[in-house]
Residue, then its C-alpha position, 0 to 999 in steps of 0.5 A: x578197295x583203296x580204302x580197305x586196303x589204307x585200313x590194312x596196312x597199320x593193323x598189319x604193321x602192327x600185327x609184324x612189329x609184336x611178331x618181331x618182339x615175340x620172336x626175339x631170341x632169348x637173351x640168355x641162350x643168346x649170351x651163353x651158347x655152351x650152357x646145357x640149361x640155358x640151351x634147355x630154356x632156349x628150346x622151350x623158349x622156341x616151343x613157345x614162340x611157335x605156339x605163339x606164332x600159331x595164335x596159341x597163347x594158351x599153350x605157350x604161357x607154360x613153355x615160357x613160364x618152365x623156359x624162366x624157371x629153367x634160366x632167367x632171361x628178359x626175351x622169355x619175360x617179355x614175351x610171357x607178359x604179352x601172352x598173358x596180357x593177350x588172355x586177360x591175365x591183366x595182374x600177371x601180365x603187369x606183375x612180369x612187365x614191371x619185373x622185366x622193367x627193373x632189368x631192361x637197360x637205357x635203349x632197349x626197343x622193349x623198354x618204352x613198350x613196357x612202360x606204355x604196357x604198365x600204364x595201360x593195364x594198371x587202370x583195369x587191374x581187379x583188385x582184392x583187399x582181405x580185412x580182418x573183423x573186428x575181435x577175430x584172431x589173425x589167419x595162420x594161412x591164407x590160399x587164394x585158388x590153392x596159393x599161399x598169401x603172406x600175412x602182409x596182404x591182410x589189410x593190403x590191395x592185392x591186384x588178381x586177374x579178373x575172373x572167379x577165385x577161391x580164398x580159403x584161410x585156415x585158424x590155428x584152432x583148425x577152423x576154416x572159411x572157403x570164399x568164392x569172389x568174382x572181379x571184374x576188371x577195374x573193381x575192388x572188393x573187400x572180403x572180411x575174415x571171420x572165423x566161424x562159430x565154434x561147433x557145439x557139441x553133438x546131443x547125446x544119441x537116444x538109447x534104442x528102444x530095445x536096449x532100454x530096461x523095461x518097467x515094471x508092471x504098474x501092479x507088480x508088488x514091490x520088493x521091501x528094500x529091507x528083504x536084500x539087506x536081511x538075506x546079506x545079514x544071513x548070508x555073512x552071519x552064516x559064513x561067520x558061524x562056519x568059522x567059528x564052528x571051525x574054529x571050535x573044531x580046530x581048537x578042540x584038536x589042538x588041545x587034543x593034540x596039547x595032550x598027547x604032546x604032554x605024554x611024548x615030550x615030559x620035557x624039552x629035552x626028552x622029547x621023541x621024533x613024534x613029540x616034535x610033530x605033534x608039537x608043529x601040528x599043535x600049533x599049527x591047529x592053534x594058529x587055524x582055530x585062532x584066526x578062524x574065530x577072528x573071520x567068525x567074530x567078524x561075519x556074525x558082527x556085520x551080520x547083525x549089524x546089517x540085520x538090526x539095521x533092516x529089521x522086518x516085523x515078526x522077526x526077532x534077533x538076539x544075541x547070546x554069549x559064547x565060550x570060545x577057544x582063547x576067549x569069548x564070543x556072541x552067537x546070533x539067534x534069529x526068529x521068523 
């Protein structure tokens, strides 16, 4: 029993000398007691000693992290660094101890305690370090488990708390790369940034079965090509003998009408309300019969032009002279 309890007895002054750090009071709360959010970091400072006290690092990690947020002080800083490093966070437990270290004054208890602290956990720092593959762009961001990197820690050492991580980095060209890593304390590993290859571009999907044209049968005859060119021939010359029947029709009115005019108007300046009529309808009919004999001499051009291009045999074609209003034409004659 004597020995168990000499064996006791330093493990419990330790045990009241870290509940004494722990328990500090905020510095800021303390030196500024009317402040409401210096009050509002002092209750959460107090929330997160308790969880302390209740061996629950866990859960007092984040009351002392929102207790800094909301008014820097070197007690909250101090006792966050502890908890963290408690849990194994050893890079942000180093990170805060050597923040709070630039703030602690020439006898303060805590700095000694800092100092030994820092030169305990560096050893045993994980440590990650991004290289980049030869001839690959450089990143346009970097996350590592969801937050950003600076482009400087490409090429650098950066210290990360021993466990799994997620390192996603993101081109401009929007490809990406997602990389699990796991580091034990103590070790360094390198991780080479590599875009991925560039995705080709999908084959053209099959055509179903059912929209495909089906194929003729292998006996089926098929149709001469010059059958189609013949029936356009026909179809266009026909359209340009219609015309040019109109257009004789429409002639013949006018000089029809070129008569009758003659009877009512003897001259310009004896000229009656009729003769002036047949004078506009006169012309109107010359006007129709002229540029229907045009669309004619047209139609029966590239009728026959398509025609003597296709000729089939046992087919003849020829053309005959014309007499047409205002000129001469050519009408198409064709024998099967």
């Amino acid at each position: 029993m004597g020995m168990t309890k000499q064996a006791r007895v330093p493990a419990f002054a330790r045990g009241v000398l870290s509940l004494a750090l722990l328990c500090a009071m905020s510095d800021a709360a303390a030196a500024q007691p009317n402040n409401p959010r210096a009050a509002d970091a002092q209750a959460l400072f107090d929330q997160g000693r308790a969880a302390v006290e209740a061996r629950d690092c866990a859960r007092a990690i984040p009351l002392f992290r929102k207790s800094q947020e909301t008014y820097p002080a070197r007690g909250t800083l101090f006792n966050l660094a502890q908890c963290e490093a408690e849990l194994g966070r050893i890079a942000s437990a180093t990170q805060h101890y050597k923040e709070l270290l630039t703030q602690l004054t020439p006898g303060d208890p805590r700095l000694p305690i800092t100092q030994q602290r820092i030169t305990e956990l560096e050893p045993r720092l994980p440590r990650l370090v991004l290289e980049l593959a030869q001839g690959a762009p450089a990143p346009a961001e970097l996350l590592l488990d969801r937050a950003p990197l600076p482009q400087a820690s490409v090429g650098s050492e950066l210290p990360v708390d021993p466990g799994d991580h997620v390192l996603v980095v993101r081109w401009a060209d929007g490809r990406q790369t997602e990389t699990r890593v796991s580091l034990p304390e103590g070790v360094r590993k390198d991780v080479r940034l590599e875009p991925p290859p560039a995705a080709a571009a999908p084959p053209p999907a099959p055509v179903p079965a059912a929209v495909q044209a089906p194929s003729p049968p292998p006996d089926a005859p098929s149709t001469p090509p010059s059958s189609g060119r013949r029936t356009l021939a026909f179809v266009i010359g026909g359209v340009g003998a219609a015309a040019l029947g109109g257009s004789l029709i429409t002639g013949g009115l006018a000089l029809g009408t070129k008569g009758d005019l003659e009877e009512e108007c003897p001259t310009p300046s004896r000229c009656s309300d009729d003769g002036m009529s047949l004078s506009s309808r006169g012309q109107t009919l010359t006007t129709v019969s002229s540029v229907l004999g045009a669309v004619g001499l047209v139609g029966l051009g590239a009728g026959v032009v398509l025609l003597l291009t296709a000729p089939e045999q046992g087919t003849s074609v020829a053309l005959t002279p014309a007499i047409l209003p205002g000129g001469g034409g050519a009408l198409l004659r064709s024998r099967f």
